[in-house]
Structures are given as C-alpha cells and as structure tokens.
C-alpha positions in Angstrom: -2.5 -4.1 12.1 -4.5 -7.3 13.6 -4.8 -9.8 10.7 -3.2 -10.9 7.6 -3.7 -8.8 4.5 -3.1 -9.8 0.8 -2.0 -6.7 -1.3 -1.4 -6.0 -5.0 1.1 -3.2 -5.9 1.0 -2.4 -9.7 3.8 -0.6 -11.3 4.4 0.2 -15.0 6.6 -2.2 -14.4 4.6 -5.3 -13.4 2.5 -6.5 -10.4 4.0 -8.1 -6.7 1.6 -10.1 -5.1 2.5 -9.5 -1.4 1.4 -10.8 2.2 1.3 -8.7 5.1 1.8 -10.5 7.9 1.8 -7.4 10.4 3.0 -3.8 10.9 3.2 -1.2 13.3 0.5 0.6 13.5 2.6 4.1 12.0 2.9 2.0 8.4 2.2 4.1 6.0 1.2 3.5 2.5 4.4 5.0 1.1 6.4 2.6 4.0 4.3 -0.4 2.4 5.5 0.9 -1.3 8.9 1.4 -0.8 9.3 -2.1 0.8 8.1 -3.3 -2.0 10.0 -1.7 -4.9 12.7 -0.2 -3.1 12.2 2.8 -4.8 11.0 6.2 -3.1 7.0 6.3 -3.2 5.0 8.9 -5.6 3.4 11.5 -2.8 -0.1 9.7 -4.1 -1.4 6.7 -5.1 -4.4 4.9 -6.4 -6.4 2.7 -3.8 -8.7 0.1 -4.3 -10.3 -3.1 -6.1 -11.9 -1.7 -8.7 -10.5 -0.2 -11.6 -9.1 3.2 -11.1 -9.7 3.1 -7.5 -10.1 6.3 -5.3 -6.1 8.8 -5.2 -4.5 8.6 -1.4 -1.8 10.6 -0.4 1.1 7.8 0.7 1.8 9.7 3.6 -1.4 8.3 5.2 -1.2 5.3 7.6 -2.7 1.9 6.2 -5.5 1.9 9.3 -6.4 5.5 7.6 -7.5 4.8 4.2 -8.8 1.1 4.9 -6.0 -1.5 4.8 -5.5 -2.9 7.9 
C-alpha cells in the first residue's frame, strides 16, 4: 500500500472512521476488519461508495478488490 487511504467500516453497531497510513502488501480485508472491531471478520463483506456496494470475500487482499 503506497498512499494514505480513508476508510469507513459500518457495523450494526455504528460506523469508525479510520486512516490507513500503510500495510503490507498481504492485508487483507478481514486483517483491516478485525483491527478495527477486534472481533473475527464475516467470510464476506460489502465494498464500496455507493449504497449496497458490490459482496467481497475478506479473505481477499486490499490491492485485490481496489483499496490500496
């Protein structure tokens, strides 16, 4: 991961606002998740800036499915 990246992770039980400063380039999206609510990640999740956004397994790497 080369630059800064501003991520949103929504939860039923509220939103984080999050920067990511930088990551190896094995991060996955369940890595990114668990960081961030310390809990174990689903096995998918919903990508993206529009509403609904596209279902990811979080076993893929962030360079993978765009967030890098």
């Amino acid at each position: 991961m080369s630059a800064t990246m501003d991520v949103v992770v929504r939860t039923p039980h509220g939103d984080a606002d999050i920067e990511i400063i930088s990551a190896p380039d094995t991060t996955t999206l369940g890595d990114l998740l668990a960081g961030v609510t310390g809990q174990a990640p689903p096995a998918v999740a919903r990508v993206g800036a529009h509403v609904g956004g596209r279902v990811v397994s979080t076993s893929s790497r962030l360079d993978a499915i765009g967030l890098h």
